[in-house]
N, CA and C atoms as a LAMMPS dump frame, in Angstrom:
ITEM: TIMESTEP
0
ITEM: NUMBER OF ATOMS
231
ITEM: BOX BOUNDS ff ff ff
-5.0000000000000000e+02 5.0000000000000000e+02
-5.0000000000000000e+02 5.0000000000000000e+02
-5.0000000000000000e+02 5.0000000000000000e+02
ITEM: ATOMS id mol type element x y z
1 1 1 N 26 412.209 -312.13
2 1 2 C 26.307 411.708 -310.806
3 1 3 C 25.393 410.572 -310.395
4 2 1 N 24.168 410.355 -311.086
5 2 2 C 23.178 409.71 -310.607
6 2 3 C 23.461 408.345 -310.711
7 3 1 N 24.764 407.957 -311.62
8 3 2 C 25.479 406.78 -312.129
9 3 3 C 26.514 406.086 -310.58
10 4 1 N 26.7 407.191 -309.981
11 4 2 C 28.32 406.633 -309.159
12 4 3 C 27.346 405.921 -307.623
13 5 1 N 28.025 405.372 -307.574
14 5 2 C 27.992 404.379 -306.604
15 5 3 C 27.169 404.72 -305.208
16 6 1 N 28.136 405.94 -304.789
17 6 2 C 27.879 406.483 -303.607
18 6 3 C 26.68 407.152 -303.368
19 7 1 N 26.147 407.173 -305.053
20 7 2 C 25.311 408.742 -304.843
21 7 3 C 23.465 407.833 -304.49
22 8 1 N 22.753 408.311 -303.854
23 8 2 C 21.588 408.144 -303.115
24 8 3 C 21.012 409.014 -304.065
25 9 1 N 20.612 410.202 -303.863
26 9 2 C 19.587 411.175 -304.359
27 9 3 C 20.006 412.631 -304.304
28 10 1 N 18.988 413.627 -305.241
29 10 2 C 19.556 414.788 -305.209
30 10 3 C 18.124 415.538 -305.903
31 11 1 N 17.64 416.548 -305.116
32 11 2 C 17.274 417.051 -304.955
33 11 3 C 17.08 418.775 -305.292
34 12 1 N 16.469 419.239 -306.42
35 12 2 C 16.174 420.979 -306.453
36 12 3 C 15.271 421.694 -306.096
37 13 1 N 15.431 422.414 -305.409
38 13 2 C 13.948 422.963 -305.203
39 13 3 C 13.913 424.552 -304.987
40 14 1 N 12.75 425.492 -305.552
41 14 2 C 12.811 426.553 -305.252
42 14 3 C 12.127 426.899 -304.058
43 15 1 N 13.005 427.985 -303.135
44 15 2 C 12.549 428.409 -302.075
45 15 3 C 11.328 429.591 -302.467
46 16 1 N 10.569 429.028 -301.76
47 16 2 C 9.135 430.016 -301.612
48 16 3 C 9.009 431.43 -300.972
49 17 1 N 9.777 431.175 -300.251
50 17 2 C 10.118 432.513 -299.25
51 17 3 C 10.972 433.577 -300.135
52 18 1 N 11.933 433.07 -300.774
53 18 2 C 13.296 433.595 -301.62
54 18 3 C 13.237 433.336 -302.856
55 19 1 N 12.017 433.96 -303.638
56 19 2 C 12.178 433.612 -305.125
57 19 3 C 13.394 433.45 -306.095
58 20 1 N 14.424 433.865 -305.48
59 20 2 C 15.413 433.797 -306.32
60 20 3 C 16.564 432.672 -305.75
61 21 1 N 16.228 431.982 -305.11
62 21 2 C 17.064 430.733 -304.447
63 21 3 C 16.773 429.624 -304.993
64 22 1 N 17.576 428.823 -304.936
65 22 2 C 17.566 427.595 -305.059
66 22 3 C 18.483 426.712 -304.206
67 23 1 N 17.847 425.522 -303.64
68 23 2 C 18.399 424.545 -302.814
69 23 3 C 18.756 423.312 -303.748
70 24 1 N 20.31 422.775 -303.873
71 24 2 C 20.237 421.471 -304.403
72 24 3 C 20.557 420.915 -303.128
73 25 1 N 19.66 419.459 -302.929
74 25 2 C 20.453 418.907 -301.944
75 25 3 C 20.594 417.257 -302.3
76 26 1 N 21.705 417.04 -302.07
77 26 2 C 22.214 415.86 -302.722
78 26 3 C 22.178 414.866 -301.212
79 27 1 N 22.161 413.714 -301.043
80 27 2 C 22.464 412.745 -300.63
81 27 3 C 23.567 411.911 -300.816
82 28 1 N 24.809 411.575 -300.038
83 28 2 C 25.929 410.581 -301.068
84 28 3 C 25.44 409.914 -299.855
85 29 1 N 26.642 408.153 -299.434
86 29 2 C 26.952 407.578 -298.459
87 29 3 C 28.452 407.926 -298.265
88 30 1 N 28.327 407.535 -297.079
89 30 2 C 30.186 408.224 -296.889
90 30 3 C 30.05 409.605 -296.362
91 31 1 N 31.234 409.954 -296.166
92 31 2 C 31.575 411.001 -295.064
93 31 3 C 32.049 412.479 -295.768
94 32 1 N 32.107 413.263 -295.316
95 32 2 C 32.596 414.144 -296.148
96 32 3 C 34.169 414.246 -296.612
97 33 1 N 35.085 413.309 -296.125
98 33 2 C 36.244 413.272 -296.285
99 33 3 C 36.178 412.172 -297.407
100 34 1 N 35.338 411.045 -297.562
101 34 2 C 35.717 409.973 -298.611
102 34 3 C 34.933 411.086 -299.904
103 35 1 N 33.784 411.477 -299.682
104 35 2 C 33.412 412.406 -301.034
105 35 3 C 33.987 413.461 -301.577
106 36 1 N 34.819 414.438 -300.741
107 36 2 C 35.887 415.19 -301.072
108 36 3 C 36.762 414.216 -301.753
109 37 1 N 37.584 412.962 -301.38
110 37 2 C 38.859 412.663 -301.722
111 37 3 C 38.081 411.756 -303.231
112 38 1 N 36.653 411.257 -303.365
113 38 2 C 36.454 410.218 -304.635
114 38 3 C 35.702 410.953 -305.477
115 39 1 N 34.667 411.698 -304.699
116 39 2 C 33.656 412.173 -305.918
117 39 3 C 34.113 413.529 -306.18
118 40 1 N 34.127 414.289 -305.664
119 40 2 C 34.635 415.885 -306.408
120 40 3 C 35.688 415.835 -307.378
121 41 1 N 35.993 414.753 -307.102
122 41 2 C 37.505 415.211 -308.076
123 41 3 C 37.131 414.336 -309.205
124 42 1 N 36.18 413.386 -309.29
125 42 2 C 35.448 413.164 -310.765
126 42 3 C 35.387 414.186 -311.938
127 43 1 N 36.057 414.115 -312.845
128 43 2 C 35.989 414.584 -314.227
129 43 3 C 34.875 415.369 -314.05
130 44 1 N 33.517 415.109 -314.054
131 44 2 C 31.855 415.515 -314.593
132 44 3 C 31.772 416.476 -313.564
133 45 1 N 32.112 416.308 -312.307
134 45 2 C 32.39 417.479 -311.679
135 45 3 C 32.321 418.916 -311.61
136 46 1 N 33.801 418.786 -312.519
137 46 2 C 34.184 419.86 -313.076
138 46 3 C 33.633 421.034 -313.575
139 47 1 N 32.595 420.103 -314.615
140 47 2 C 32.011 421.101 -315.597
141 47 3 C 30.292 421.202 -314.392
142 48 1 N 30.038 420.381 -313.766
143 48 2 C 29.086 420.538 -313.07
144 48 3 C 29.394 421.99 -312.573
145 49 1 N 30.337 421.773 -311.277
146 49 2 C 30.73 422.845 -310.621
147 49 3 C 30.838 424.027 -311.357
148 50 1 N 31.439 423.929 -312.583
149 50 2 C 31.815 425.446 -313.34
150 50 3 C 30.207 425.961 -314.187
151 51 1 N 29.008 424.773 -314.193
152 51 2 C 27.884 425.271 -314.609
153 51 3 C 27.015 425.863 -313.713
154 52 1 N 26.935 425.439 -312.199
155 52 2 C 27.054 426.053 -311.172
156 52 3 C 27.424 427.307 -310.758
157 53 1 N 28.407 427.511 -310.864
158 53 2 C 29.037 428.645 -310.632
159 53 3 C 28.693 430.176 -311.65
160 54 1 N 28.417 429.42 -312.654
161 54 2 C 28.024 430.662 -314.027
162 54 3 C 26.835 430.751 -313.837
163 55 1 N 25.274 430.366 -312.753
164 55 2 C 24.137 430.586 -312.362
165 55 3 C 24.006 431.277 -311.149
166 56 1 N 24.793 430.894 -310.36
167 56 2 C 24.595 431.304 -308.553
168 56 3 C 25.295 432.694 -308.709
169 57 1 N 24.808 433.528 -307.932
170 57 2 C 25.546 434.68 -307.101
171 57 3 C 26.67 434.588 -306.123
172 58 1 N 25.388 433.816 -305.038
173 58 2 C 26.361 433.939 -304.132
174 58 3 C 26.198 431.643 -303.416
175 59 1 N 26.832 431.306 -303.342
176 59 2 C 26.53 429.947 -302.895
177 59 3 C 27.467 429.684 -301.034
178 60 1 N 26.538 428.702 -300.67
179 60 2 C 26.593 428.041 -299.348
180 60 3 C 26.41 426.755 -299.259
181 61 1 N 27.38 425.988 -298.798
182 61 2 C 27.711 424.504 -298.797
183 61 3 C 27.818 424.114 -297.517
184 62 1 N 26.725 423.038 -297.428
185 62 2 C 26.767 422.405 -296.029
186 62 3 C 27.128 421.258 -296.423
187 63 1 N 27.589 421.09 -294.516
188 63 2 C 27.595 419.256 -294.7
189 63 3 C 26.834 418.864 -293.336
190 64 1 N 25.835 417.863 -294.04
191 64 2 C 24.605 417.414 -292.701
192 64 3 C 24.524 416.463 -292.47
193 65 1 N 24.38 415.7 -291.231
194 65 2 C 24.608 414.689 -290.991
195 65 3 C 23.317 413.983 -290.314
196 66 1 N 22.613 413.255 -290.752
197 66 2 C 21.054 412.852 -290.516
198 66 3 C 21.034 412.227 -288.727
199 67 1 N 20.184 412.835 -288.259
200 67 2 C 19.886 412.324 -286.921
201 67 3 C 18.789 411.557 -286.707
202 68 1 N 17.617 411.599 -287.85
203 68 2 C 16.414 410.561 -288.058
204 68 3 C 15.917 410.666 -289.22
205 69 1 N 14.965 409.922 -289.466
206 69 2 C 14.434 410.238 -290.696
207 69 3 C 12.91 409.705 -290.602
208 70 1 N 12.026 410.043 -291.235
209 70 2 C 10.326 409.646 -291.05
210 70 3 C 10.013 409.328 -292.625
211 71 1 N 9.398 408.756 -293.26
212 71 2 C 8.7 408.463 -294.566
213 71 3 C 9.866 407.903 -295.302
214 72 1 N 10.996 407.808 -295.198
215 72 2 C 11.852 407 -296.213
216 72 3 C 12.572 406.237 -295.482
217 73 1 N 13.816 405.487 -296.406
218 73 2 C 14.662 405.308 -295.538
219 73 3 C 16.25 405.577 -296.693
220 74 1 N 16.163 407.073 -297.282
221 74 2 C 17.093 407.439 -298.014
222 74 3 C 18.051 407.64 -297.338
223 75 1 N 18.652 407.95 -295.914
224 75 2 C 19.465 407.766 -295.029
225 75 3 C 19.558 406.77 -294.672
226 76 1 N 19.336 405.532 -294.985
227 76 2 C 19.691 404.185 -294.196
228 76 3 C 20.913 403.584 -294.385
229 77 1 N 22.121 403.512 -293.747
230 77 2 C 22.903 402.654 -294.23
231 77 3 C 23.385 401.348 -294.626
């Protein structure tokens, strides 16, 4: 993904609190309707999602929408 256009950054990290969690958090530009309709449905996806899925238990998908930002400017449009 680190190739496509849209994509900014992405992020893993283990939660400290929840040894057994993990947070990916990705960055695209665009909205959640242009990344639903261009990037999910990318081929690499696929097998992303289905490698995903054969690790997690249980998974939760947000969609966040930046209101500021301090030390970067990875939200900048």
């Amino acid at each position: 993904m680190s190739v496509e256009k849209a994509f900014i950054s992405a992020i893993l990290s283990d939660d400290l609190d929840q040894p057994n969690d993990l947070v990916i958090y990705e960055i695209w530009q665009g909205t959640r309707d242009s990344w639903l309709q261009e990037e999910f449905t990318k081929p690499y996806r696929k097998d992303y999602e289905g490698t995903l899925g054969e690790l997690i238990e249980d998974r939760m998908v947000s969609w966040l929408e930046p209101k500021g930002e301090w030390g970067s400017t990875l939200t900048a449009k």
